[in-house]
C-alpha positions in Angstrom: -76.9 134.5 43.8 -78.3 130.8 43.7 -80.5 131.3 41.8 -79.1 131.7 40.2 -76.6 131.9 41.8 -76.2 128.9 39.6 -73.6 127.0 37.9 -73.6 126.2 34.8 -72.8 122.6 34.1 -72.3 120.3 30.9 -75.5 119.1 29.0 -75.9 115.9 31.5 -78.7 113.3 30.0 -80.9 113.6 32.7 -81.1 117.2 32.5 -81.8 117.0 28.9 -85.0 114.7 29.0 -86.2 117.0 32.0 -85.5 119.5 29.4 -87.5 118.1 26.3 -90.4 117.2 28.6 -90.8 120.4 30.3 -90.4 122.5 26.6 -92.6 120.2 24.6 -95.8 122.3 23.2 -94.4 125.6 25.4 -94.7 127.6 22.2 -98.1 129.6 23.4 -98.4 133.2 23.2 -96.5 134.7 25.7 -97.7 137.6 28.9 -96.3 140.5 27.2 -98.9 141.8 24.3 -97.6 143.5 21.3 -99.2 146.9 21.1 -100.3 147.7 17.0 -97.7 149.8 15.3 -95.2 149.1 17.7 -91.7 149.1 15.8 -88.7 147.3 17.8 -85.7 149.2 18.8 -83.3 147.1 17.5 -83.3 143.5 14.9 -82.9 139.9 16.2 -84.3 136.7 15.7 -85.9 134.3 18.2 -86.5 130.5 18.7 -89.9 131.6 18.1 -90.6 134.8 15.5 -92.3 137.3 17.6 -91.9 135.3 20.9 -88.9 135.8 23.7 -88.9 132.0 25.0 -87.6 132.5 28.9 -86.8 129.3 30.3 -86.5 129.5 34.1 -86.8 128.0 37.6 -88.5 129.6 40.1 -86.8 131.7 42.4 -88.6 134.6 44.1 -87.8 137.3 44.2 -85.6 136.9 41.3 -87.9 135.0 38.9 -91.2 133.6 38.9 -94.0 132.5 36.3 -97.6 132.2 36.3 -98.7 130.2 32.8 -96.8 131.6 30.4 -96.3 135.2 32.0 -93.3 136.3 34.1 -92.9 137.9 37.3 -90.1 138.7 39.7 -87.1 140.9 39.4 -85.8 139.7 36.0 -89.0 138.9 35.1 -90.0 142.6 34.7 -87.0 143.2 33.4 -87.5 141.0 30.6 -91.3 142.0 30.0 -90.3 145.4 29.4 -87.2 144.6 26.6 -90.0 142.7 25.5 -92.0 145.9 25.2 -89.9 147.6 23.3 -88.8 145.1 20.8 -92.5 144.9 20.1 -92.2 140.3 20.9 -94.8 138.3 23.5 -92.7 136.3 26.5 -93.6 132.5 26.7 -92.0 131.9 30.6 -91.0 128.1 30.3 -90.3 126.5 33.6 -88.2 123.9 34.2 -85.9 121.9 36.6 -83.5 124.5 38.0 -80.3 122.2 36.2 -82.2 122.1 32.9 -82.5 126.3 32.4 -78.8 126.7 31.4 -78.9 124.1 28.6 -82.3 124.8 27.6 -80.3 128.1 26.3 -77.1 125.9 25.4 -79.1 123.7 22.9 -81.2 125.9 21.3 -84.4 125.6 22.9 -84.5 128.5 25.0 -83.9 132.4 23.6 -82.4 133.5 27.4 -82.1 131.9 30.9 -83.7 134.1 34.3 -83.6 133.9 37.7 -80.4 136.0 38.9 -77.6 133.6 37.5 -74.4 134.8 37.9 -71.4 136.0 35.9 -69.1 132.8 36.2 -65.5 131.8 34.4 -67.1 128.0 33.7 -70.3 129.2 32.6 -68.9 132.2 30.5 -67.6 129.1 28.2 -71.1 127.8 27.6 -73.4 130.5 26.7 -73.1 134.2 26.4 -73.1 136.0 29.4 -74.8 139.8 28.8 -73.2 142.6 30.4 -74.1 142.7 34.7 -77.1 143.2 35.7 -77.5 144.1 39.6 -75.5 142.4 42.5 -76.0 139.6 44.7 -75.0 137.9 47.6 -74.2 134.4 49.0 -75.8 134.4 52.3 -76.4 131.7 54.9 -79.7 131.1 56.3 -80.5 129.8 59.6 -81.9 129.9 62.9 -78.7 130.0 64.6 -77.4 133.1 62.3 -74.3 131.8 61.1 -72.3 133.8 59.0 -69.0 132.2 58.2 -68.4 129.1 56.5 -66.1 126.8 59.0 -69.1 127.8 61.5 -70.9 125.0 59.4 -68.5 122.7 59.5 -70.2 119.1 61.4 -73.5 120.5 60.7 -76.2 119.4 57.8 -75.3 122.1 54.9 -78.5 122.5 51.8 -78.1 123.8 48.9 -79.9 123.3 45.7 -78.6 121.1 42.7 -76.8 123.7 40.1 -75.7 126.2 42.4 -72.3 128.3 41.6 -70.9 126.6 45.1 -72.1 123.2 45.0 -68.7 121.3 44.0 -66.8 123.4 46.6 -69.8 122.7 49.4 -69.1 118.5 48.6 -65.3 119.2 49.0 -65.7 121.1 52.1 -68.8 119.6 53.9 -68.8 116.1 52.3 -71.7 113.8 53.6 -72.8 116.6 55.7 -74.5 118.5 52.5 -77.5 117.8 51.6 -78.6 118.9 47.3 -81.9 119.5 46.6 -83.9 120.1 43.4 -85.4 123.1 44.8 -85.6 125.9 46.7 -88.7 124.8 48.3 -88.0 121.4 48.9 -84.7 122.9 50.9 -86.6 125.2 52.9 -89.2 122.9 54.1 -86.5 120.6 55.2 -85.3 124.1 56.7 -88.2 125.3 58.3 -89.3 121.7 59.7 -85.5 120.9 61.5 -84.1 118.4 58.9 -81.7 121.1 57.8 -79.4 123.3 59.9 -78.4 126.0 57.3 -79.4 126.4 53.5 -76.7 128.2 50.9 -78.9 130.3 49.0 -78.5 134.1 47.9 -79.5 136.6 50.3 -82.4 138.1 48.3 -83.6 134.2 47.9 -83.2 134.0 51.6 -85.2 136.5 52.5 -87.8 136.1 50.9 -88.0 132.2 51.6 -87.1 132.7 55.0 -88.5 135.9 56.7 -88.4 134.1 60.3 -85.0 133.0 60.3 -81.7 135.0 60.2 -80.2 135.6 57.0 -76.6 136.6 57.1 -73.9 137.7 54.1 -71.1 135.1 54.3 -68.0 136.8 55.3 -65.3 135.5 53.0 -63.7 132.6 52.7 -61.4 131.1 50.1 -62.5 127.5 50.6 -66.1 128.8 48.5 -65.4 131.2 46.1 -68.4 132.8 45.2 -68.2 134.8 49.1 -65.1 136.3 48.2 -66.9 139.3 46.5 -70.8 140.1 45.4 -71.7 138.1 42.1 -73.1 139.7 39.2 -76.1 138.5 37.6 -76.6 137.9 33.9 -79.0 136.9 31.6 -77.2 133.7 29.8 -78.1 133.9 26.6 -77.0 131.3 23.5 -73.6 132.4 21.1 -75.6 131.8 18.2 -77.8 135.1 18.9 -75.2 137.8 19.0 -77.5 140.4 17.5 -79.8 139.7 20.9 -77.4 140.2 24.0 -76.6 143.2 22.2 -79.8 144.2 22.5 -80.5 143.7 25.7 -76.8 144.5 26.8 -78.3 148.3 25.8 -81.7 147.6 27.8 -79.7 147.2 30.8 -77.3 150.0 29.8 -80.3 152.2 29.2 -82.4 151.4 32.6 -79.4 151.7 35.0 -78.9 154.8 33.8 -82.5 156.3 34.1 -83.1 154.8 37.4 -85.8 152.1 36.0 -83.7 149.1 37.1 -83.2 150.2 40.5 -87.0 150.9 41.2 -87.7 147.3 40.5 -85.0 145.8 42.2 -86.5 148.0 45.5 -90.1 147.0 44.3 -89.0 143.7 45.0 -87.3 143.9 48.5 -83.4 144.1 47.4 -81.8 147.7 47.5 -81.1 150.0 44.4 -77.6 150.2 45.6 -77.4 146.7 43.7 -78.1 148.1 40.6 -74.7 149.5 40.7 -72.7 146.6 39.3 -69.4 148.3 38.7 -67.3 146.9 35.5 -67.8 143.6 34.4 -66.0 140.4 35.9 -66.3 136.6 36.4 -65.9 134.4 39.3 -64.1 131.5 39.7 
């Protein structure tokens, strides 16, 4: 799902100074405390001893940030590895193209905000194991649910997205990139937009008024052939950490955790249930 529901491209320039702005002085104690005594369950190291740096762009319900504290889906999921690794979270936002090599360059310990399990980014950054399941959906007011039902109309999506160089192929001049999710939904909401790509949790919570359909499949964009898995991208140089929290989310599927905060936040706990790991195209 975008958000993210989003690809991972090469290190452009323009991400990177959007990048070395938005990290510059983001070292501040993070939202999750470190309670006295507390002794980690497992050893790795971090950008920042004691501190899990989170870059992110916002994406409710999947990931959100208030200062340097985190909210949202995988924001509670990180908050409580964070917990019991006995390390603060520093939530850094930043342009949605910059999260992924924020975490490629070494600036970032993980990425959030329900990225997906993808071939081309797999060859970037480490990918941990899945994490719950989400769907490309199509949101307008029309309810469209396939994708040649869009065909002659103005197609959003937002710049980074797992679809986007398939969307130009298909809809050519027709789609309209964005920077954000809420610049895309205004343009929505206000009739300058027909339909917005997005993932069907980010749908609808963005969109409670309008209809939010599942896209059937269709070859021409891959990521409808089946439901993405999210991950938490994460950089090859910390093996020692995706282990870690490759066992977090081992351990909370298994004792239900993972699925109570996935219904705390409007998506099923039926989406917990990622089945074995896989990429797509």
């Amino acid at each position: 799902m975008p958000h993210r529901s989003r690809t991972a491209g090469v290190v452009t320039a323009a991400a990177l100074v959007v990048l070395a702005t938005a990290l510059t002085g983001c070292s501040a104690s993070g939202s999750t405390g470190v309670a006295a005594g507390c002794k980690p369950k497992d050893t790795f190291s971090t950008i920042t001893k004691g501190t899990l740096t989170v870059t992110l762009s916002a994406l409710p319900p999947f990931i959100t940030s208030q200062g340097t504290s985190l909210g949202g889906i995988d924001g509670d999921i990180l908050n409580a590895f964070a917990k019991e690794e006995c390390v603060t979270v520093t939530a850094t936002p930043v342009a949605t193209a910059a999260v992924i090599p924020a975490v490629q360059t070494g600036r970032s310990d993980v990425a959030a905000g329900s990225w997906w399990r993808s071939a081309s980014r797999a060859k970037i950054v480490g990918l941990t194991e899945p994490v719950y399941l989400d769907q490309m959906a199509l949101v307008s007011k029309e309810g469209y649910d396939t994708v040649p039902a869009l065909k002659g109309k103005t197609v959003g999506t937002v710049d980074g997205d797992l679809w986007v160089g398939e969307a130009k192929a298909y809809f050519g001049d027709d789609l309209k990139i964005y920077k954000s999710t809420t610049d895309m939904y205004q343009d929505l909401k206000a009739g300058r937009l027909q339909v917005a790509m997005d993932s069907f949790g980010s749908g609808s919570f963005n969109a409670p008024n309008l209809k939010v359909k599942v896209a059937k499949p269709d070859p021409v964009i891959g990521a409808s052939l089946q439901p993405p898995q999210t991950t938490f991208p994460i950089s090859f140089d910390n093996p020692a950490l995706l282990k870690a929290l490759d066992g977090f989310i081992a351990t909370i599927k298994a004792n239900g955790q993972l699925a109570k905060i996935l219904q705390s936040h409007g998506l099923p706990g039926s989406a917990a249930n990622t089945g074995a790991p896989r990429l797509i195209s």
